[in-house]
C-alpha positions, 0 to 999 in steps of 0.5 A: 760699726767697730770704730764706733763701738771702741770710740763709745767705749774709750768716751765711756770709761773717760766717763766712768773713771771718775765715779766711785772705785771701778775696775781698772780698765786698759785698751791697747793697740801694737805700736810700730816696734812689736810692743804696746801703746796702752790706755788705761782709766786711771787718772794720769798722776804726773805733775806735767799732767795737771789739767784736769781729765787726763788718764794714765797711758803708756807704751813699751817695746821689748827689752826697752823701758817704758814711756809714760804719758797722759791721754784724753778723747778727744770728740770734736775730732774724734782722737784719742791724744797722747801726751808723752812725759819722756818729750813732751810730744803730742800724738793723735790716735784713731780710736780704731786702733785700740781693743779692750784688753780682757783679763791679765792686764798688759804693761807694769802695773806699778805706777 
């Protein structure tokens, strides 16, 4: 039930992004050297991201700057795909892995 319920809200705030200005929304899962990987509903605002849909999604490790990328659910396979502009890797995520972040937002806000 919970993979469903962070599947359902990963799809909505795609939905909800594109509606009138809206509180910034962030989902987070620990990446594998003790920081973050994050999603947020912005739209992503780098040129390597010019289709249409994306959002913003970063990732950071302690002491070590931060990966910007694009993301985007993905239905059919119910993935969450993360572009990453440092090489253009693609990677899929289990949208299970991810919560809502609640409160102080995580990560560098000025994108």
């Amino acid at each position: 039930m919970r993979s469903y319920t962070i599947l359902a809200a990963i799809a909505a705030s795609l939905v909800l992004a594109r509606g009138a200005a809206l509180a910034e929304e962030q989902f987070a899962a620990r990446n594998t050297a003790g920081g973050h990987i994050v999603l947020s509903d912005r739209p992503c605002p780098f040129d390597a991201a010019a289709a249409d849909g994306l959002q913003l999604a970063f990732t950071y490790q302690p002491g070590v700057s931060f990966v910007r990328g694009c993301w985007a659910y993905l239905p059919a396979s119910r993935v969450v795909r993360v572009v990453w502009l440092d090489d253009g890797r693609q990677v899929d995520y289990d949208p299970a892995q991810f919560e809502r972040v609640d409160g102080e937002l995580i990560g560098d806000r000025r994108f």
